[in-house]
C-alpha positions as CSV (number, residue, x, y, z in Angstrom):
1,X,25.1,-11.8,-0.3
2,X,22.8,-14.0,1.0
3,X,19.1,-14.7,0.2
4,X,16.3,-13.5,3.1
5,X,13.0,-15.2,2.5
6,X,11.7,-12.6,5.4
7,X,8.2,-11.7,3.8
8,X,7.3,-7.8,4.1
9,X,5.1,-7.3,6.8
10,X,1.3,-5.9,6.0
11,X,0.7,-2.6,7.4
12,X,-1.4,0.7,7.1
13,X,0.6,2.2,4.2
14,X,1.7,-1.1,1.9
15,X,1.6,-1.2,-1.7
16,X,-0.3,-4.2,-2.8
17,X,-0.7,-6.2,-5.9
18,X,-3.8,-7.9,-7.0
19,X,-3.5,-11.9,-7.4
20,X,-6.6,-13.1,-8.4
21,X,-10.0,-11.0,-9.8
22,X,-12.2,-10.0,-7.1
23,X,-15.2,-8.3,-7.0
24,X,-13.3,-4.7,-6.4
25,X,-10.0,-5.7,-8.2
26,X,-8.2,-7.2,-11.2
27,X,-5.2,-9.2,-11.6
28,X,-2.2,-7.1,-11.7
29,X,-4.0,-4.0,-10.1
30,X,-2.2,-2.1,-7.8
31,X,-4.1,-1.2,-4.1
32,X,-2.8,0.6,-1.0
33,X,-3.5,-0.4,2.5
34,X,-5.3,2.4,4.2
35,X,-7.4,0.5,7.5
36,X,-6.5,-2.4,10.0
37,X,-9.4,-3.2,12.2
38,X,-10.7,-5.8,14.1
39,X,-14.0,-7.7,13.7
40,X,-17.0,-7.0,15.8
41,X,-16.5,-10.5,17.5
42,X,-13.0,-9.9,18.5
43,X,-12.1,-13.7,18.4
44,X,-11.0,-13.5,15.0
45,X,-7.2,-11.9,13.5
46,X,-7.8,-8.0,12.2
47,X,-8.5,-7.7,8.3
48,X,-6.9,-5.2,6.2
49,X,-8.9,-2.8,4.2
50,X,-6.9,-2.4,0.5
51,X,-8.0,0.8,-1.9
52,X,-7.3,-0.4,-5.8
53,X,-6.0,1.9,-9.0
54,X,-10.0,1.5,-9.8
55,X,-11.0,3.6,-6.8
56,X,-12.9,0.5,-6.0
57,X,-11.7,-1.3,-1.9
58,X,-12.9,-4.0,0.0
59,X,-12.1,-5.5,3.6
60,X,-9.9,-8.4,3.4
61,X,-8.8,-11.2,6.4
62,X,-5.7,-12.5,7.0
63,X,-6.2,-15.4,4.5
64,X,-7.8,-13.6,1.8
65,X,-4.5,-11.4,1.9
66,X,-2.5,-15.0,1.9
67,X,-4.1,-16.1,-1.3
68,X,-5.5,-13.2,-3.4
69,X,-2.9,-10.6,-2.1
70,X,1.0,-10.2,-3.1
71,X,2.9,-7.7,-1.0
72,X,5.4,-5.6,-2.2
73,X,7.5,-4.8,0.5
74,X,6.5,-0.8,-0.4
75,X,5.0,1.2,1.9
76,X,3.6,4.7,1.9
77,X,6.0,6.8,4.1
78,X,2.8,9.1,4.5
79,X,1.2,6.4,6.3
80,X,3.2,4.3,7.4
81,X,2.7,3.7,11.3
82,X,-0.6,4.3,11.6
83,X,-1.2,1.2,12.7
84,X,0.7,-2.3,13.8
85,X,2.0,-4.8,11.5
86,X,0.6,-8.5,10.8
């Protein structure tokens, strides 16, 4: 069977893992996708607003997802949809 290297794309609904502490998360923890929005400016990509295990969430860009973010390929069939994909 051969290999796909496809990544998962990030969407209202994905299940999320932690890659680095941040000020609402720890490594390892676990965080669900509930928000896409665009900024205020409009010139820059939309951000992705992640809930944690904790309770605790946080707004995150495109490269903040890139480098503190690992996606599972799991998404929430409740909410999956409710917006577009990256």
């Amino acid at each position: 069977m051969p290999h796909s290297s496809t990544k998962p794309a990030l969407q209202v609904g994905s299940r999320v893992i932690a890659k680095q502490k941040t000020g609402v998360c720890e490594v390892g923890e676990i965080g669900l996708v509930y928000e896409r929005y665009q900024h205020l400016s409009g010139d820059q990509e939309p951000g992705f607003s992640i809930i944690f295990e904790s309770g605790r969430y946080d707004g995150f860009s495109p490269g903040e997802i890139r480098s503190m973010i690992t996606l599972t390929g799991e998404v929430e069939p409740s909410l999956a949809g409710s917006n577009s994909p990256m």
